[in-house]
N, C-alpha and C positions, 0 to 999 in steps of 0.2 A: 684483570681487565679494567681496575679503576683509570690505570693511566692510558687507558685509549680512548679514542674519538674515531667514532665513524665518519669517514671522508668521502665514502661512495658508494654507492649499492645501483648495479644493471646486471638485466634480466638475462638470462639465455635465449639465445632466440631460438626458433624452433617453428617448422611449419604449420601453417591453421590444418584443425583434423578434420577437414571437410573435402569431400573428392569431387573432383571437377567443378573448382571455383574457376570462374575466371581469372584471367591474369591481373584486372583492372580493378578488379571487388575492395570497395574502402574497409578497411578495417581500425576499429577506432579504438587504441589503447588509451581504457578508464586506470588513471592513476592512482594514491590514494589523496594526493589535493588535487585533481581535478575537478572542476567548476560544472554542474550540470547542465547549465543553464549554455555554457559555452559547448559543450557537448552537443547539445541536442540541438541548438542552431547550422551546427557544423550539418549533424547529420540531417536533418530536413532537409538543409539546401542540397546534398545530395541527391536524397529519395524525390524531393520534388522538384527544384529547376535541373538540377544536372540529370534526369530520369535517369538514376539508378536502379536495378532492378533485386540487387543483394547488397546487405551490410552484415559487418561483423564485430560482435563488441565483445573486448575480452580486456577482462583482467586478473589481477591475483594476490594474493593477501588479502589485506584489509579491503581493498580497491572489489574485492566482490559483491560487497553489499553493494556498492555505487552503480556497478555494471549491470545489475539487474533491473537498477532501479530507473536506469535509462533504455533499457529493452521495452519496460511495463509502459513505458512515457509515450516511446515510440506505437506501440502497437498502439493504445487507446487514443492517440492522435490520426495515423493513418487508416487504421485498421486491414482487415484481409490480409495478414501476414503469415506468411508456413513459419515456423520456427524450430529452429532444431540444438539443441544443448549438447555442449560437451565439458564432461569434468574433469580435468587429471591434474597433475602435479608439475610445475616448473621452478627450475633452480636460481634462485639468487645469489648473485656476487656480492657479498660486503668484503670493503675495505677499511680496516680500522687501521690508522696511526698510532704508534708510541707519541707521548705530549709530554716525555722522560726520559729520553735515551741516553745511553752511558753517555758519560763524559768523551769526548772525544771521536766518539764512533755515531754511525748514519741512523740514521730515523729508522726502530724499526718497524714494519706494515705485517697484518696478519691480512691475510683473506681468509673468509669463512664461507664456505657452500651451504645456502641452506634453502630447502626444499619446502615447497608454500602450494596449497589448492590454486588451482587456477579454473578461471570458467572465460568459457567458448563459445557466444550464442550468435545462430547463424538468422539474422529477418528477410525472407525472401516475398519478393510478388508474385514469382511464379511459380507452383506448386513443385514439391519434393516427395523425393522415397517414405511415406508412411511407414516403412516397415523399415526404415533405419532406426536405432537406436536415439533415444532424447526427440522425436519431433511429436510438435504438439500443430494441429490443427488451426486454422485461423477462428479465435474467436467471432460471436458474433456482431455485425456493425452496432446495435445499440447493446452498451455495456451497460458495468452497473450504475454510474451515474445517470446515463441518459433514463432507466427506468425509475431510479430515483425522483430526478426532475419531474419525469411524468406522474407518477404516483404521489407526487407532492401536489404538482398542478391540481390533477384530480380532488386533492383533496381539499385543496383551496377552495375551486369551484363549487364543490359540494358546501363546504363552510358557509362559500357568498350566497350561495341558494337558501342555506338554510336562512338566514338572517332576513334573507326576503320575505320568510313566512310570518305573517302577524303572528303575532306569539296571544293565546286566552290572558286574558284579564284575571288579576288575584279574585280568585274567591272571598270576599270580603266578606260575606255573612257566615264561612265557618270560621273565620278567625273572631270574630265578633259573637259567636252566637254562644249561647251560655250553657254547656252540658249538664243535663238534669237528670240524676239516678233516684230510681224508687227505691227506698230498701223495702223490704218485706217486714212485717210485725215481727221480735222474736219470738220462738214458740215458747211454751208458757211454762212456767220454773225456772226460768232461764235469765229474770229480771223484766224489771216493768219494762210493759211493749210502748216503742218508739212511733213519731207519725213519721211522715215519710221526709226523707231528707234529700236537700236540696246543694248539691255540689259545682262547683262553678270554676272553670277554668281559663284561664287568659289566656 
C-alpha cells in the first residue's frame, strides 16, 4: 500500500433511525473538518427564525466527538430539548490510486469498505416516546453554568459584606506586654534554691 493515495472516501447512505420524522426535518452532517462555530449558526438559524421543531446531527468516525459536542452546545443554548440517541455502524467508501502502475497499463484503484461507529442524535421541541430506546429527558433551564455564576455571585456578595465589617484593632498590649514566669524554689538536695525568674518574650 506504499504506492497508493487516497483519492476519496463517501459515505453509504442509509435512512435516519428515527420513525415518523417528517419529511422536512434538517439533518446536519458533522464532518471530521467541520467548523463548529459554522455548524451551530446554521443550526440556530433553523431552530429559531426558520421555527424548526426537530434536528438531527449525525456523524461517524472521528466526526463523533464533534457531533456530540454540537448537540451539548445546542441544548445549553436553547434548552427544553427531548433528545434521543442512536448508535450503529456505517460503511465507508475509500478509493486508493496506484501512483506506480505498470509501464504501459491503466492506473490501478482499489476500493476498501470499511465500517466506522456512527451516532444519530435526534433534538426535539416537542416531546417523544420516553420508553424508546437512547431518549434522555430535557435538562433543566438553569444548567451547570448558570448555578455557577450564581454561587459565585453569592459569594462575592458575601466577600463585599464581609469587608464592610470594621474589622477589631490589633491587640497591641499582648504583643507588647512582657510574659512573666514564677519558678518555684528547687526542693532541697537538689542545688542551691533559685529567686524567681523572669522570662520575656517579643
Amino acid at each position: 500500500m506504499e504506492n497508493f493515495r487516497k483519492v476519496r472516501t463517501s459515505e453509504e447512505e442509509s435512512p435516519l433511525p428515527f420513525p415518523d420524522l417528517p419529511p422536512d426535518v434538517v439533518e446536519m452532517k458533522v464532518k471530521e473538518g467541520s467548523k463548529i462555530r459554522n455548524l451551530m449558526n446554521f443550526a440556530m438559524a433553523q431552530m429559531e427564525l426558520k421555527g424548526s421543531r426537530q434536528i438531527v446531527f449525525s456523524g461517524c468516525g472521528r466526526a463523533v466527538t464533534k457531533t456530540i459536542t454540537c448537540v451539548e452546545i445546542m441544548k445549553r443554548k436553547l434548552g427544553g430539548l427531548h433528545q434521543v440517541t442512536k448508535v450503529r455502524y456505517k460503511t465507508l467508501l475509500e478509493v486508493w490510486e496506484n501512483q506506480d502502475p505498470l509501464p504501459g497499463g491503466p492506473a490501478q484503484n482499489l476500493t476498501v469498505h470499511k465500517n466506522v461507529p456512527s451516532i444519530c442524535i435526534l433534538l426535539s421541541r416537542d416531546p417523544l416516546d420516553p420508553n424508546q430506546t437512547g431518549y434522555q429527558p430535557p435538562e433543566p433551564w438553569h444548567g451547570l453554568g448558570t448555578q455557577l455564576g450564581e454561587a459565585g455571585d453569592d459569594t462575592s456578595s458575601s466577600s463585599a459584606k464581609g469587608l464592610k465589617r470594621p474589622l477589631p484593632p490589633p491587640c497591641e498590649e499582648l504583643l507588647t506586654k512582657k510574659l512573666q514566669v514564677q519558678v518555684p524554689d528547687s526542693p532541697r538536695g537538689s542545688g542551691p534554691p533559685t529567686a524567681s525568674q523572669t522570662t520575656t518574650t517579643d
